[in-house]
C-alpha positions in Angstrom: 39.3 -3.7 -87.2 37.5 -2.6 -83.9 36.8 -6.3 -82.9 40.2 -6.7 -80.9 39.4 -3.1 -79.3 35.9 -4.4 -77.8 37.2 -7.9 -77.0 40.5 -6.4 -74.7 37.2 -4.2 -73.0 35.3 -7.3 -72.4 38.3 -9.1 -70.9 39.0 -6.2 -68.6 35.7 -5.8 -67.7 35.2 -9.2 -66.5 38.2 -9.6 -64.6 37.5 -5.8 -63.0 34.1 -8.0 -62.2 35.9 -10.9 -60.6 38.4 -8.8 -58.4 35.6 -6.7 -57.2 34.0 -10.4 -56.5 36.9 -10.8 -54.5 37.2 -7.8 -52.8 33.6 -7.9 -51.7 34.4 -11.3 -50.3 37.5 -10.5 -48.8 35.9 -7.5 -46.7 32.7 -9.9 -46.2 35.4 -12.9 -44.6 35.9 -10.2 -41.7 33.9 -10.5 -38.8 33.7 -8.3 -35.7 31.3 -10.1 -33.8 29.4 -8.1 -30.6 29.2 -8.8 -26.9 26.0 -11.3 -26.4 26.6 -12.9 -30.3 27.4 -15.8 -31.4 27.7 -16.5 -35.8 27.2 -19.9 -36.8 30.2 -20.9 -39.7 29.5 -23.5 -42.5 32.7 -24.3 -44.4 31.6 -25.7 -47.6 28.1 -27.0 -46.6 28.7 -28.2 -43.5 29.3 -26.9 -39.8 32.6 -25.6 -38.9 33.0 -23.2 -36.1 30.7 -20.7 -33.5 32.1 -17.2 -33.3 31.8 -15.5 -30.2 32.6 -11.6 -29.7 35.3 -9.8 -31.0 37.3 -9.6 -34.2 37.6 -12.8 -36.7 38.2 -13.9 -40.9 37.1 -16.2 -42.6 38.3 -18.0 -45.7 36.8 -16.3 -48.8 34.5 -18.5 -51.3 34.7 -21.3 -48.5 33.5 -20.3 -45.5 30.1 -18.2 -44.8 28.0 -17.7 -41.7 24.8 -19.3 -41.7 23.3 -18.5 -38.4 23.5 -15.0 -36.3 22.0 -15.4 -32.6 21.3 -13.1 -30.2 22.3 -14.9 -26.7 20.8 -12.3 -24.7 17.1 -12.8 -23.3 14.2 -12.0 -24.6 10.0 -12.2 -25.1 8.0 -13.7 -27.1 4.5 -12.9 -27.7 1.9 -16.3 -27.3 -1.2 -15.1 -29.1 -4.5 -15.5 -27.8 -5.9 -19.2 -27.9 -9.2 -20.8 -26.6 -8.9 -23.5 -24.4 -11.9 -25.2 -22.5 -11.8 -25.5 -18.8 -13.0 -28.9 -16.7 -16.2 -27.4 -16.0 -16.8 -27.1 -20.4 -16.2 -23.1 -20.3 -14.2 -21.5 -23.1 -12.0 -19.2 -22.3 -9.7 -17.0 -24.7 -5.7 -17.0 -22.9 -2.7 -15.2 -24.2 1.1 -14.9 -22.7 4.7 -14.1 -22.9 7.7 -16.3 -22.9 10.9 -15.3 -21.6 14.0 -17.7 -23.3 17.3 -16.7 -24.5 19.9 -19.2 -26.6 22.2 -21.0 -24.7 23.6 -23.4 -27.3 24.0 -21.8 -30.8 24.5 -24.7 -32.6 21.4 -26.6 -31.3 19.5 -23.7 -32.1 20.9 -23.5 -35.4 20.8 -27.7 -36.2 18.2 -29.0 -33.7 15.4 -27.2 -35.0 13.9 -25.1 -38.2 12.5 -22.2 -35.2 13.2 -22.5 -32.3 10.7 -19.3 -31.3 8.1 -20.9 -33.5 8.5 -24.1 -31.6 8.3 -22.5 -28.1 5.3 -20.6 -28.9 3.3 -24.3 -30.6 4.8 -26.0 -27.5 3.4 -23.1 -24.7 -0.4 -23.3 -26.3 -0.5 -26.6 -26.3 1.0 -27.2 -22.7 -1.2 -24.2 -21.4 -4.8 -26.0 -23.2 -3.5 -29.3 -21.5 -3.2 -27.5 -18.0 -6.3 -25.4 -18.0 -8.0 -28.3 -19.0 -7.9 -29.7 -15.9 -8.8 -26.8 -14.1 -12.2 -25.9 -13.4 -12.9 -21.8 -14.0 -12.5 -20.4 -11.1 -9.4 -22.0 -10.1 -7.9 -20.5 -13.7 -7.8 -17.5 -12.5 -6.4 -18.5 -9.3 -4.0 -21.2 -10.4 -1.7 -18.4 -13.1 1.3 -19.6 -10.7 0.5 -23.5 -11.7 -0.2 -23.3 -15.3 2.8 -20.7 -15.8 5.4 -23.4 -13.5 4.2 -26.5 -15.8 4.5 -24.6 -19.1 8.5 -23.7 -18.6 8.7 -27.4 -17.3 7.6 -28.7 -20.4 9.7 -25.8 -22.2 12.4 -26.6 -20.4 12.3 -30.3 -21.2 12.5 -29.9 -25.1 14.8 -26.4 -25.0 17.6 -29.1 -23.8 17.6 -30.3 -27.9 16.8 -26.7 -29.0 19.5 -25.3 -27.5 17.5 -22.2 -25.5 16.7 -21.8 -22.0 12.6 -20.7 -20.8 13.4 -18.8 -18.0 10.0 -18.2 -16.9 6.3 -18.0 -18.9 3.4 -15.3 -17.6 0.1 -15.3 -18.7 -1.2 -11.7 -20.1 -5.0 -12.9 -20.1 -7.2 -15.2 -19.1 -10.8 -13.8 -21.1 -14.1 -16.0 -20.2 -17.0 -15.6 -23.1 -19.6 -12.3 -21.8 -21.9 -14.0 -20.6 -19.6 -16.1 -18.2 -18.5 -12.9 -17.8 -21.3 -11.6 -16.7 -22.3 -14.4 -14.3 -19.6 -13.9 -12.4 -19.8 -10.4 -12.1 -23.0 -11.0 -10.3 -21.6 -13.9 -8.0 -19.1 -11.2 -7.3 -21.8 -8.7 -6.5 -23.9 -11.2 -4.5 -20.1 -12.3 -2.1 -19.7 -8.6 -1.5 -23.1 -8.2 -0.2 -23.3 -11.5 1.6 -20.4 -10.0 3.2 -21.8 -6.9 4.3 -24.6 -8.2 5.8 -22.4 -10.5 7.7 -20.3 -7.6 9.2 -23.4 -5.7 9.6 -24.9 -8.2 11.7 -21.3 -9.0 13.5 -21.3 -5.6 14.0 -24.8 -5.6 15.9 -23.8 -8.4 17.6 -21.2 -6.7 19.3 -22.6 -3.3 19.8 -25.3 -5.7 22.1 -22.5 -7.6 23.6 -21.0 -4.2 24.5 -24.2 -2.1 25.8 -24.9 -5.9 28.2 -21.3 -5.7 29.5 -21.7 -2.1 30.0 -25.1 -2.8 32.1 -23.6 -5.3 33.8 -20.2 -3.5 34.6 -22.6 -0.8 36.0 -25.1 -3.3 37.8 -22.1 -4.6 39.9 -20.3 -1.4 40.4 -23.6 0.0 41.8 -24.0 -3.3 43.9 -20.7 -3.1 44.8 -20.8 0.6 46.3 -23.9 -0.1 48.0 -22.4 -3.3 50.0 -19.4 -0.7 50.9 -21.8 1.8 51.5 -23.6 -1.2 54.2 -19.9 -2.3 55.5 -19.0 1.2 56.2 -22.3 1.9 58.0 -21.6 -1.3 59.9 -18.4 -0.6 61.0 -19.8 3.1 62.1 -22.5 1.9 64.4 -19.7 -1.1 65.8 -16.9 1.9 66.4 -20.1 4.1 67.7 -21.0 0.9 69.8 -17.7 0.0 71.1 -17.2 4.2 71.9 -20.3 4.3 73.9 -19.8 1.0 75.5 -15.8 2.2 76.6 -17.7 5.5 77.8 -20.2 3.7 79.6 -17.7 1.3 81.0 -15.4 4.2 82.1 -18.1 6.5 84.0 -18.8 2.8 85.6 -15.6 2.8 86.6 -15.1 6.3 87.8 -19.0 5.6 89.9 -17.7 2.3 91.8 -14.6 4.4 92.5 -16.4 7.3 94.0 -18.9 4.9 95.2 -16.2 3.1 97.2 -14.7 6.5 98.3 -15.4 7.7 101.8 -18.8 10.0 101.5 -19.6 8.1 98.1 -22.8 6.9 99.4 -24.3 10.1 101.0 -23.0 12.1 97.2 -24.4 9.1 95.7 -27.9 9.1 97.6 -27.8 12.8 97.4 -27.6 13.0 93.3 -30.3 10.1 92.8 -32.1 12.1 95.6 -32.6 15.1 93.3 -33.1 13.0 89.9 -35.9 11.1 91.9 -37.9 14.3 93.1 -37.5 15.8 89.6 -39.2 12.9 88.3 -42.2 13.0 91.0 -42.5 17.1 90.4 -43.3 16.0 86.6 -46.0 13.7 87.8 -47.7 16.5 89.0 -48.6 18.3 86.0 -52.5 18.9 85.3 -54.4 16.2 83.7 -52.3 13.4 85.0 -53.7 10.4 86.1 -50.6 7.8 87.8 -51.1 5.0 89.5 -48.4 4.4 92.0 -47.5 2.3 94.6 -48.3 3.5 98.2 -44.7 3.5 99.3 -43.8 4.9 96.3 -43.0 8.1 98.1 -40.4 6.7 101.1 -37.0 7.4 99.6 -35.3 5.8 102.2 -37.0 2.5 101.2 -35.5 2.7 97.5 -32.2 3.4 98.5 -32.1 0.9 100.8 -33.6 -1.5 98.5 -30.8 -0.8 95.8 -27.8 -1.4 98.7 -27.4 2.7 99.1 -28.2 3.3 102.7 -26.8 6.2 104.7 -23.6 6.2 106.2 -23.4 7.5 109.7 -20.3 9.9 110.8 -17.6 8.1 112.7 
């Protein structure tokens, strides 16, 4: 008698079961989607729409989202690989890609991982690149390796549906004992150049203390031959002073000379400078030899053009 009792609780609980199916559905068919999102919708199996932000429903039981992207940028970790340079040296490199989604449904349909696929595709392109490369440049040529990576990126993110914006490397690791050697080239180029400066720098310390000599050599030669110029001109200005002097009391003689009575104060002056110079030669112990006329002063005079002149 209890049978139709527990089959009317069955019922009800299966339909309570189905409308809370629905329900759950119903709420699950609205969709607020956020800025930077895009939902991928499959209606029965198969692509229908791309949902970009804001507020949308969907058809319960028949439509679902498949695919949630993120459209804003972002990084992704390359993990460490080794690669062998040109010159056979192994070296460990690791990076980080910057992409972000610009297609949703390529990124949904054109490939399983898109992230998975940019890493594989980096390594690869970086081995290829640094392969050419001998070590040092490695290290030098980040800028070359990190351009031909997001090329290549690039290239297949057209079918992916993402964008590489740019790819960095982290690390570029050389085995220890590379490691080491070039450490001690380091060591040995630091050195090399601090003997060169030391030795530039003696160089021009000697190039200074010459130029200094030799500023000095021909500053001293050069205040000697003003010191000889100036001496020059003084005995020329002395010369020329004594020579107006000379000419001037030359001139003042020929025109007392030619005045009347020049020739008697004339004869008279010479007169007195002659017999001062005869009383000297009278001194004890002197021995002249003179002529014998050497005493007639009227001889001299006349002999010279000075004879007496005779009052009018």
């Amino acid at each position: 008698m209890n049978l139709p009792l527990d089959t009317d609780l069955i019922v009800m609980a299966i339909w309570g079961l189905i409308f809370a199916i629905f329900v759950i559905k119903l709420f699950q068919s609205i969709r607020l989607v956020p800025t930077k999102s895009a939902y991928i919708v499959e209606r029965l199996g198969k692509y229908h729409s791309t949902l970009d932000a804001g507020f949308h429903t969907l058809i319960p039981f028949v439509d679902k989202v498949a695919f949630i992207h993120d459209l804003k940028e972002e990084t992704i970790d390359v993990p460490p690989q080794e690669c062998f340079s040109s010159d056979e040296v192994n070296v460990e490199v690791d990076g980080v890609i910057y992409i972000s989604v610009t297609d949703p449904v390529k990124a949904s349909y054109g490939i399983t991982d898109y992230r998975y696929a940019a890493i594989q595709l980096a390594q690869t392109t970086t081995r290829s690149v640094i392969g050419t490369l001998d070590l040092d440049r490695t290290f030098e040529e980040r800028d070359v390796i990190s351009a031909k990576v997001v090329q290549v990126l690039d290239q297949a993110g057209a079918m992916w549906g993402i964008r590489v914006h740019r790819y960095e490397i982290k690390n570029i690791t050389p085995p220890e004992t590379v490691k080491n050697a070039m450490e001690m080239q380091v060591n040995a180029e630091r050195e090399r150049r601090a003997l060169l400066a030391k030795s530039e720098g003696d160089k021009q310390s000697k190039i200074n203390r010459s130029e200094g000599v030799k500023a000095e050599t021909v500053n001293r030669s050069e205040g000697e031959m003003q010191r000889r110029i100036n001496e020059a001109e003084g005995k020329a200005e002395e010369i020329l002073t004594i020579s107006r002097a000379t000419a001037e009391s030359i001139e003042r003689l020929a025109s007392v000379i030619a005045a009347p009575g020049g020739h008697n104060a004339l004869r008279m002056q010479l007169g007195e400078q002659y017999f001062k110079q005869l009383d000297g030669l009278s001194q004890k112990n002197s021995r002249v030899v003179l002529p014998g006329n050497m005493v007639d002063f009227d001889y001299w005079m006349n002999s010279i053009g000075l004879t007496e002149e005779k009052p009018s």
